[in-house]
SEFIZA-3560 file (N, C-alpha, C; in Angstrom, 3 decimals):
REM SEFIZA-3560
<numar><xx>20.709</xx><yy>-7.100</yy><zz>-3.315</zz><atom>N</atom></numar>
<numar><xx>20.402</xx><yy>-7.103</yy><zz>-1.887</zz><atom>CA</atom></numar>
<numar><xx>18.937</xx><yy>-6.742</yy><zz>-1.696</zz><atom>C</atom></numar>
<numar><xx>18.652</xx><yy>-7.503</yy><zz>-0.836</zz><atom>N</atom></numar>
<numar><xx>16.760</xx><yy>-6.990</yy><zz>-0.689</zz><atom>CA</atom></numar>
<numar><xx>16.827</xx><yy>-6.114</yy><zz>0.542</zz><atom>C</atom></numar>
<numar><xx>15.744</xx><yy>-5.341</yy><zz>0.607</zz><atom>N</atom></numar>
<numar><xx>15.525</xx><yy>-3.747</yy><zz>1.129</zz><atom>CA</atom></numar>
<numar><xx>15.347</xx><yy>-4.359</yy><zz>2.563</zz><atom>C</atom></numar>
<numar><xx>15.696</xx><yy>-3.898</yy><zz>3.637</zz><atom>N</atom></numar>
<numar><xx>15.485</xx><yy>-4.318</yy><zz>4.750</zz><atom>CA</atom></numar>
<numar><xx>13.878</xx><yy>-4.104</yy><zz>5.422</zz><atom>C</atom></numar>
<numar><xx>14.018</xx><yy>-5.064</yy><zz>6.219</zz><atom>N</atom></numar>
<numar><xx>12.120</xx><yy>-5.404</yy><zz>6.695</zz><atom>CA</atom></numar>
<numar><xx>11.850</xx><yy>-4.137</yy><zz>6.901</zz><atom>C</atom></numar>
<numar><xx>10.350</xx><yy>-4.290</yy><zz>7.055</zz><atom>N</atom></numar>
<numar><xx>9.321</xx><yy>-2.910</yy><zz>7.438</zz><atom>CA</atom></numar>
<numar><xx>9.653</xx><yy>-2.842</yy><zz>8.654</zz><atom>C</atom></numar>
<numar><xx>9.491</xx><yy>-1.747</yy><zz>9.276</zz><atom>N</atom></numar>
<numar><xx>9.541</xx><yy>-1.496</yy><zz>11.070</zz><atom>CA</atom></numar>
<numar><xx>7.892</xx><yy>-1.688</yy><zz>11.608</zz><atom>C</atom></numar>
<numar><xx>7.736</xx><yy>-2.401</yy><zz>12.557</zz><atom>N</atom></numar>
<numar><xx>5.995</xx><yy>-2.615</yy><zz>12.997</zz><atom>CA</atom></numar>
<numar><xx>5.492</xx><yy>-3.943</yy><zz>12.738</zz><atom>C</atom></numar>
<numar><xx>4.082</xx><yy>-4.242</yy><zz>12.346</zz><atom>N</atom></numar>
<numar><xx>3.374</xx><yy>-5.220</yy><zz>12.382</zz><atom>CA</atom></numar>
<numar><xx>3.883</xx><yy>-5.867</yy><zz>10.893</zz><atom>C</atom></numar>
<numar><xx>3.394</xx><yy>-6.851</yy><zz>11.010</zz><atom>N</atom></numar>
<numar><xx>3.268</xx><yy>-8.067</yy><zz>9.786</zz><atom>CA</atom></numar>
<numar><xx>2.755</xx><yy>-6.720</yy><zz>8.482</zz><atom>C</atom></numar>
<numar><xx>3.558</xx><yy>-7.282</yy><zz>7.128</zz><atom>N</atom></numar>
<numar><xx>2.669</xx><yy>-6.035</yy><zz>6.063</zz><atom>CA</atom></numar>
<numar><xx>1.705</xx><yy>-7.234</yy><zz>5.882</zz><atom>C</atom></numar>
<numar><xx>-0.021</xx><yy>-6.443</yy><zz>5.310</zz><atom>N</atom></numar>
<numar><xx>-1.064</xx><yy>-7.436</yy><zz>4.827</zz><atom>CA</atom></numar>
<numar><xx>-0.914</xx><yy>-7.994</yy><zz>3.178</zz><atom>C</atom></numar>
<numar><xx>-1.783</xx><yy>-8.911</yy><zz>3.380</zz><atom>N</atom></numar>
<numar><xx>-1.058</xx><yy>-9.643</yy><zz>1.940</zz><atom>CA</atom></numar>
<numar><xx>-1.382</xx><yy>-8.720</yy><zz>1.073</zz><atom>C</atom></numar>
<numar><xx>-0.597</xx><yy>-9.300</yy><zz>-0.446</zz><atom>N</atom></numar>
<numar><xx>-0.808</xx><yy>-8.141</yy><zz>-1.547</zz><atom>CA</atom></numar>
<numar><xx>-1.849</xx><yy>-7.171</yy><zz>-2.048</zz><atom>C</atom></numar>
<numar><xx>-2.005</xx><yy>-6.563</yy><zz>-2.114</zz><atom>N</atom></numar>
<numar><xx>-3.477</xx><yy>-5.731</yy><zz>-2.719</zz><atom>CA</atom></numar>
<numar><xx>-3.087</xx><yy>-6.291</yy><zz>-4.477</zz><atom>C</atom></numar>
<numar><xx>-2.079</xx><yy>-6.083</yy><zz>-5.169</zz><atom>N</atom></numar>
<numar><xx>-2.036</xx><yy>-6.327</yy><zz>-6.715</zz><atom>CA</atom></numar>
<numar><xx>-0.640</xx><yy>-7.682</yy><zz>-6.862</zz><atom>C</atom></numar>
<numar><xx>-0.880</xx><yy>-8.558</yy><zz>-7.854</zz><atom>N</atom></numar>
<numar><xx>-0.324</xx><yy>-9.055</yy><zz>-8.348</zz><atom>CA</atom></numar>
<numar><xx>0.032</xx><yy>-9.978</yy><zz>-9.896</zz><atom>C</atom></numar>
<numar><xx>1.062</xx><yy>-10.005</yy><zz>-10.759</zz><atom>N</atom></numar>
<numar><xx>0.489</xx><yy>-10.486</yy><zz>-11.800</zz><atom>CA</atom></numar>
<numar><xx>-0.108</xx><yy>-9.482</yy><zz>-12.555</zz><atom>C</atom></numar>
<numar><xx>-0.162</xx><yy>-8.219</yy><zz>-12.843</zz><atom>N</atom></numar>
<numar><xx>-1.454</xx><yy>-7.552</yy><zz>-13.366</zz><atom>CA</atom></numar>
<numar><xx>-2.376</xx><yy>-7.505</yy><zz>-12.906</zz><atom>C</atom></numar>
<numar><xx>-2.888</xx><yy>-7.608</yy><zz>-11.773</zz><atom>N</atom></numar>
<numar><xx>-4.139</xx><yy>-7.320</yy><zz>-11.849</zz><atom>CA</atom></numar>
<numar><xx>-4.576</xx><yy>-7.322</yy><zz>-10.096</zz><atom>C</atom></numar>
<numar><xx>-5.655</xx><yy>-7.299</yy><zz>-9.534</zz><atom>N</atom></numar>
<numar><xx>-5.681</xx><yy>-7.300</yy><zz>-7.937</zz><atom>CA</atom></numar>
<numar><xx>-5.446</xx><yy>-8.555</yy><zz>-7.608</zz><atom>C</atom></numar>
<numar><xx>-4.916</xx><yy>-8.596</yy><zz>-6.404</zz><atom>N</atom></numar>
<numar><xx>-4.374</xx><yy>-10.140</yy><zz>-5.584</zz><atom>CA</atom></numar>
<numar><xx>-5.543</xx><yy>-11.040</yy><zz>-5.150</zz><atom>C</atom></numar>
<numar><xx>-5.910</xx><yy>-11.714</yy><zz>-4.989</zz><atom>N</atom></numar>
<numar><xx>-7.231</xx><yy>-12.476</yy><zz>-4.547</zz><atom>CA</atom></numar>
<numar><xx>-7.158</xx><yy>-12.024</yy><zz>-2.915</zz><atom>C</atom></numar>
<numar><xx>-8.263</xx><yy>-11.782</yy><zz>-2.325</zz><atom>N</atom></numar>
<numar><xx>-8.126</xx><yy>-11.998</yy><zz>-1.131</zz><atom>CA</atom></numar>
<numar><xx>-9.952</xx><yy>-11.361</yy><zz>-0.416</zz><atom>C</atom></numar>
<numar><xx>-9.609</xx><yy>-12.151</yy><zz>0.555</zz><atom>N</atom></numar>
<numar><xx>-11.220</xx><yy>-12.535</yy><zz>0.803</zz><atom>CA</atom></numar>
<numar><xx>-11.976</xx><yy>-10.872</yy><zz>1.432</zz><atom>C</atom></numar>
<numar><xx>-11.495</xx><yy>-10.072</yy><zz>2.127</zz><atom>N</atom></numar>
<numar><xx>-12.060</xx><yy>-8.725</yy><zz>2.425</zz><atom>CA</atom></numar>
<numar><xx>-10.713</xx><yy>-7.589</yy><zz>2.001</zz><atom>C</atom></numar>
<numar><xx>-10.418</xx><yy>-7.197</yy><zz>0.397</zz><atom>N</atom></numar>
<numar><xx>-9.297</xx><yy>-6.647</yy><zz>0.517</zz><atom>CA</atom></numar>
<numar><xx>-9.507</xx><yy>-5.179</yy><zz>0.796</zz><atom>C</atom></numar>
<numar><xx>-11.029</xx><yy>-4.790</yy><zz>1.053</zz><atom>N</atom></numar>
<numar><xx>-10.930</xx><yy>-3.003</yy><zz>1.540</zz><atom>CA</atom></numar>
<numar><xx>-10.839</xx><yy>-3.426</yy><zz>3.289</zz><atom>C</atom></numar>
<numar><xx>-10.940</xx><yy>-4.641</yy><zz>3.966</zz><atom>N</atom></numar>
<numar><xx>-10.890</xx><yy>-4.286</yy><zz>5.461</zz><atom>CA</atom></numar>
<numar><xx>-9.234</xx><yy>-4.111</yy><zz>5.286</zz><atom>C</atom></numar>
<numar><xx>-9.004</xx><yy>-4.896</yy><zz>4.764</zz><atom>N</atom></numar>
<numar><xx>-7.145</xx><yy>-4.696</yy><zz>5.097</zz><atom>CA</atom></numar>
<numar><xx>-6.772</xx><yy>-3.746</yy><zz>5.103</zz><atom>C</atom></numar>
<numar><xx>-7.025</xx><yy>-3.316</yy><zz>3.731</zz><atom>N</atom></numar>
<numar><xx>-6.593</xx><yy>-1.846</yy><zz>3.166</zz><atom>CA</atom></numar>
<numar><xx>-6.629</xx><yy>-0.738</yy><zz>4.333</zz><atom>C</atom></numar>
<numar><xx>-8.029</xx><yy>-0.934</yy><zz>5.066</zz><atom>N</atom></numar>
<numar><xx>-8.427</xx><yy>0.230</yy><zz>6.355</zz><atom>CA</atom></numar>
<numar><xx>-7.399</xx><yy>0.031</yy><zz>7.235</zz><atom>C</atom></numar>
<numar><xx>-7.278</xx><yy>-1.539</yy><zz>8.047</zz><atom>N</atom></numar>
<numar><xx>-6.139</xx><yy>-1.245</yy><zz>8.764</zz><atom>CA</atom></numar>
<numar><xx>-4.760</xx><yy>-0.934</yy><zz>8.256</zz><atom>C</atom></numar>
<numar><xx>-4.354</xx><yy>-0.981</yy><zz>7.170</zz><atom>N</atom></numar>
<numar><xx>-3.238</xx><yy>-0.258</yy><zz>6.777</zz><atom>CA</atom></numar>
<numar><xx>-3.030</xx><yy>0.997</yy><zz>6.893</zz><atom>C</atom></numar>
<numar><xx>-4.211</xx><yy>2.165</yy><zz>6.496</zz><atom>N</atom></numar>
<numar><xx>-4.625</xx><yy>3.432</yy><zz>6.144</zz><atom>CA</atom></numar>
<numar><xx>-4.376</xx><yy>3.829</yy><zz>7.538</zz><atom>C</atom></numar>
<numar><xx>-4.806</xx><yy>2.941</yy><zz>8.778</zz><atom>N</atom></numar>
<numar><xx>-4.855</xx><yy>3.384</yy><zz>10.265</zz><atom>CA</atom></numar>
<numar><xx>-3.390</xx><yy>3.915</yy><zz>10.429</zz><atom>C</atom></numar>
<numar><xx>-2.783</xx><yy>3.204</yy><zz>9.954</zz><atom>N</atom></numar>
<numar><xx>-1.539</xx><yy>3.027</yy><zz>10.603</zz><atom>CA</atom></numar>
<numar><xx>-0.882</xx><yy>4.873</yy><zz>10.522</zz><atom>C</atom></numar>
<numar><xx>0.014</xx><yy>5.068</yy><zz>11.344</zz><atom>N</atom></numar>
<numar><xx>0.840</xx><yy>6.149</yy><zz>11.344</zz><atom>CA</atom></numar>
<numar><xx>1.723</xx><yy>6.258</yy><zz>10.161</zz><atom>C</atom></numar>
<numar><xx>2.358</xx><yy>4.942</yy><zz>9.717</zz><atom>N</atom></numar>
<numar><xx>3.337</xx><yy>4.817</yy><zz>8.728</zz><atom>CA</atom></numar>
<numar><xx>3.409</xx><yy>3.973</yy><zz>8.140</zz><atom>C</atom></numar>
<numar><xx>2.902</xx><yy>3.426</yy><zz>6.967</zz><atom>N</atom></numar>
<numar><xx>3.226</xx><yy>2.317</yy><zz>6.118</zz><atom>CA</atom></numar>
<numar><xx>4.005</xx><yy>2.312</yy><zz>4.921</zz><atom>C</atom></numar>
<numar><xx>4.364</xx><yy>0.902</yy><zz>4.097</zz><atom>N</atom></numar>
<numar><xx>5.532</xx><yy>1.000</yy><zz>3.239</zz><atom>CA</atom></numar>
<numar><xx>5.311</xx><yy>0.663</yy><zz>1.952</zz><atom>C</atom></numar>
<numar><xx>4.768</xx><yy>1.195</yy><zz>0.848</zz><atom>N</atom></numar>
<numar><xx>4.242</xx><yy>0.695</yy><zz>0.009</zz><atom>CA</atom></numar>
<numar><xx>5.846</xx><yy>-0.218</yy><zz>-0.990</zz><atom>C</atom></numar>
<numar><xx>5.514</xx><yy>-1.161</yy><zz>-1.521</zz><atom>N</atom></numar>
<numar><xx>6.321</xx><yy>-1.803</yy><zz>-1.756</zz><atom>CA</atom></numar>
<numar><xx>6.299</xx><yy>-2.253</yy><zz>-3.494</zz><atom>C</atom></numar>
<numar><xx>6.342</xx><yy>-2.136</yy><zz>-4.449</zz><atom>N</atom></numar>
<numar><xx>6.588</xx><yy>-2.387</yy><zz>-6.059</zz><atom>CA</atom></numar>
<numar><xx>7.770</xx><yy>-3.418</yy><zz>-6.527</zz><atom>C</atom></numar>
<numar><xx>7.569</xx><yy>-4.303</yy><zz>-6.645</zz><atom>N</atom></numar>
<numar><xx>8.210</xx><yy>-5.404</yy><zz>-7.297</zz><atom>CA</atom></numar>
<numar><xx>8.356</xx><yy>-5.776</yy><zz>-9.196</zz><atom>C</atom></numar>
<numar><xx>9.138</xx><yy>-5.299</yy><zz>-9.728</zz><atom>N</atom></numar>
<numar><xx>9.029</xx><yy>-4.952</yy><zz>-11.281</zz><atom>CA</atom></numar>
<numar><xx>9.898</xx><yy>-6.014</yy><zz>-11.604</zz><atom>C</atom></numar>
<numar><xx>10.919</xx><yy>-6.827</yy><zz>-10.746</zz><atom>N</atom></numar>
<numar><xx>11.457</xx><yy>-7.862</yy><zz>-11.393</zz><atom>CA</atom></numar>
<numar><xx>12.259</xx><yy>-7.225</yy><zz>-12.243</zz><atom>C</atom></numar>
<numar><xx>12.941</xx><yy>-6.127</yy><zz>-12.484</zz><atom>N</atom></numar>
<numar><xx>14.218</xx><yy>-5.661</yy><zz>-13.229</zz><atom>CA</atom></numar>
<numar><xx>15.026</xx><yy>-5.065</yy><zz>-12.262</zz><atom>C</atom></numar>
<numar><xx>15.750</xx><yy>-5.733</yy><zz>-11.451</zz><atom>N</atom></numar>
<numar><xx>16.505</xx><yy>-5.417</yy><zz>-11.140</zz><atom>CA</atom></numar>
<numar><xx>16.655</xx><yy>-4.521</yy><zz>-9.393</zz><atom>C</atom></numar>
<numar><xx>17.437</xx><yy>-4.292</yy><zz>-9.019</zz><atom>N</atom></numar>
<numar><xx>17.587</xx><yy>-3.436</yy><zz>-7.211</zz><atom>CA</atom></numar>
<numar><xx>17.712</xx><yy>-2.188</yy><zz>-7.705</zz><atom>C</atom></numar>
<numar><xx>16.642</xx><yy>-0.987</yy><zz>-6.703</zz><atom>N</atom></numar>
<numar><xx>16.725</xx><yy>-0.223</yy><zz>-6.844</zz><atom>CA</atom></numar>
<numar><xx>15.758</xx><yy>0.536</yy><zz>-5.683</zz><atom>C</atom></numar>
<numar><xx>15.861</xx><yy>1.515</yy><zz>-4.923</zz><atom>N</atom></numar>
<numar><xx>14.877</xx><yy>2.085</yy><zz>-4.264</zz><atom>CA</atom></numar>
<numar><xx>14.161</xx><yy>3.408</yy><zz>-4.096</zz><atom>C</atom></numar>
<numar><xx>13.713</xx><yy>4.084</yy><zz>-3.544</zz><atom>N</atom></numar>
<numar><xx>12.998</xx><yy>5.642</yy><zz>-3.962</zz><atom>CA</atom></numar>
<numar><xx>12.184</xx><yy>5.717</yy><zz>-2.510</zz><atom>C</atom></numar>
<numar><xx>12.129</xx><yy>6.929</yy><zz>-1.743</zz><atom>N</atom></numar>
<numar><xx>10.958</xx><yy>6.804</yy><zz>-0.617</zz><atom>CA</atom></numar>
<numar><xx>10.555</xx><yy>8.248</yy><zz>-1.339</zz><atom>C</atom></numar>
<numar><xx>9.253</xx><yy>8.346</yy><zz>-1.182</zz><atom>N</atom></numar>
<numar><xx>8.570</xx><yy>8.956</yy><zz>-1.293</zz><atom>CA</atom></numar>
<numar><xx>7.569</xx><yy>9.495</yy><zz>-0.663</zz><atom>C</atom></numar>
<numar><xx>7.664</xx><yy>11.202</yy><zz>0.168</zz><atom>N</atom></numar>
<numar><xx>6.417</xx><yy>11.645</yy><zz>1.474</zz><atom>CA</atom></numar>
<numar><xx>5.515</xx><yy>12.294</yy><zz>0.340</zz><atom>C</atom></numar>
<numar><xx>4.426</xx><yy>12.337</yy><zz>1.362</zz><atom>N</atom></numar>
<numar><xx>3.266</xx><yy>13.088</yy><zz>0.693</zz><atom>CA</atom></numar>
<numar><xx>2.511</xx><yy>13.466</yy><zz>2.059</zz><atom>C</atom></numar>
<numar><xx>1.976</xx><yy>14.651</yy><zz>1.779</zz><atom>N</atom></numar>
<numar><xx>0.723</xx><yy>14.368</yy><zz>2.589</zz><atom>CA</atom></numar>
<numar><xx>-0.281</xx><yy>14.901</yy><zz>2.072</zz><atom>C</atom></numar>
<numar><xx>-0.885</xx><yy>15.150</yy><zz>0.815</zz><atom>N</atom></numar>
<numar><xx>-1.783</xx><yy>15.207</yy><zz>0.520</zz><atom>CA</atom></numar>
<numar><xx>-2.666</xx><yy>14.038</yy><zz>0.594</zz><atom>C</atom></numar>
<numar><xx>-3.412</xx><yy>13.926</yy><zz>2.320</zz><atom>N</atom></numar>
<numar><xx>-4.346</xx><yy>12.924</yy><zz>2.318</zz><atom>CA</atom></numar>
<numar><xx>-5.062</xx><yy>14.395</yy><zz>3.482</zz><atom>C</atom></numar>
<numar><xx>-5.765</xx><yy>14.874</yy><zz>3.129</zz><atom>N</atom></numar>
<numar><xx>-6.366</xx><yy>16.344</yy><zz>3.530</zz><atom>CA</atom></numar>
<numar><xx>-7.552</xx><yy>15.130</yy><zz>3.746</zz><atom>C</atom></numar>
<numar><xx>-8.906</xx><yy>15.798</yy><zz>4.840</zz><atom>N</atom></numar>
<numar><xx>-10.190</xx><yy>15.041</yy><zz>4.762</zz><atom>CA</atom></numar>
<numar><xx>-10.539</xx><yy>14.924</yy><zz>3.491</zz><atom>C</atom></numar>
<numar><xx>-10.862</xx><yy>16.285</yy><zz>2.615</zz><atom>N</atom></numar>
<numar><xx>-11.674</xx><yy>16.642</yy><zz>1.289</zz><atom>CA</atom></numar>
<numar><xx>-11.112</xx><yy>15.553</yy><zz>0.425</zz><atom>C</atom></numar>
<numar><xx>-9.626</xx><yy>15.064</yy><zz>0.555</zz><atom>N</atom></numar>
<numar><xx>-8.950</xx><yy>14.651</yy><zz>-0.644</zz><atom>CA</atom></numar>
<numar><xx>-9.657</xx><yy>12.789</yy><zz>-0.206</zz><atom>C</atom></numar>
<numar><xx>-9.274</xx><yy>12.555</yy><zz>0.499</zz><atom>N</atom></numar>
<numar><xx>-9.285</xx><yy>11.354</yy><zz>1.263</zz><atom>CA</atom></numar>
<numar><xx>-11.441</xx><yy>11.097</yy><zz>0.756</zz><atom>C</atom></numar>
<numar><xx>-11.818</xx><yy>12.005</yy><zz>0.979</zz><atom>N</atom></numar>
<numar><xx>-13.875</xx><yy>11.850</yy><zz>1.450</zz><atom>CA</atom></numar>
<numar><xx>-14.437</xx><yy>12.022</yy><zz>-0.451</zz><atom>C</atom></numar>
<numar><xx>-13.360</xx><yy>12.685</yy><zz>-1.133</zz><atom>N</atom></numar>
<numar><xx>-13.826</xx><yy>12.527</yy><zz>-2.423</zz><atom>CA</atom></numar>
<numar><xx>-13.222</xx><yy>11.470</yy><zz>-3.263</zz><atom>C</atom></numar>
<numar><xx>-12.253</xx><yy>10.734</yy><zz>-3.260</zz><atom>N</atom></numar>
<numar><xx>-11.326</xx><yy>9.562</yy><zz>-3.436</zz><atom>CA</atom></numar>
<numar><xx>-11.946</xx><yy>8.596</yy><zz>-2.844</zz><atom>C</atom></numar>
<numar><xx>-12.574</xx><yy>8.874</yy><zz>-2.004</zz><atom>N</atom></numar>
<numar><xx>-13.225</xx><yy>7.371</yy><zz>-1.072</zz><atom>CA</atom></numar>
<numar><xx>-14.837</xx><yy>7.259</yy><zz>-1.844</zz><atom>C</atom></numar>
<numar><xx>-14.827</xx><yy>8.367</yy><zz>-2.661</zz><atom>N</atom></numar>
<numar><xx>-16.512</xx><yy>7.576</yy><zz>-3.223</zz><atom>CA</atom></numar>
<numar><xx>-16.414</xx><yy>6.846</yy><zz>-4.193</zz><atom>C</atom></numar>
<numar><xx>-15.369</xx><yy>6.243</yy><zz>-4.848</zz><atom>N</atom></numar>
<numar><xx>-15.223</xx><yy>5.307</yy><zz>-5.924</zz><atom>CA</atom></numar>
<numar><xx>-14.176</xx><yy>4.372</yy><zz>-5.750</zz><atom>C</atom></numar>
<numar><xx>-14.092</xx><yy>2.988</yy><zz>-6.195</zz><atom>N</atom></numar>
<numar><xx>-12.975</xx><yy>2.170</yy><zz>-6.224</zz><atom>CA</atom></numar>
<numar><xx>-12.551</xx><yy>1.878</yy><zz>-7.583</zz><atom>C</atom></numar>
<numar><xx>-11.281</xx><yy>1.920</yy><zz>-7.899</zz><atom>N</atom></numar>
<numar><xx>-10.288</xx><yy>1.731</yy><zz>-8.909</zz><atom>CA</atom></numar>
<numar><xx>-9.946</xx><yy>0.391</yy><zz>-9.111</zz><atom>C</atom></numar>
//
């Protein structure tokens, strides 16, 4: 059975796929409006099989968020 839709807007296209990042023509603007959002759904596709996990956090503190934001991965 597949996981029922996100609640809210359209999700933006993939950030990773295949190994490796998804093609896409500005993928840090997306990324920002995602980050805006109040609540988003990160989503992992491994192709073995149904299974699900939610996971909170909030370690996104300014400090954590302003020292994480000086490099891209």
């Amino acid at each position: 059975a597949r996981p029922p839709p996100a609640r809210g807007p359209s999700p933006p296209p993939p950030a990773a796929a295949r190994g490796g990042p998804a093609p896409a023509d500005k993928p840090a603007e997306a990324g920002a409006g995602v980050m805006a959002r109040d609540e988003f759904t990160v989503r992992v596709t491994l192709g073995q099989g149904n299974a699900s996990q939610t996971v909170w956090t909030t370690d996104l503190s300014y400090d954590y968020v302003r020292i994480n934001a000086e490099y891209r991965t």
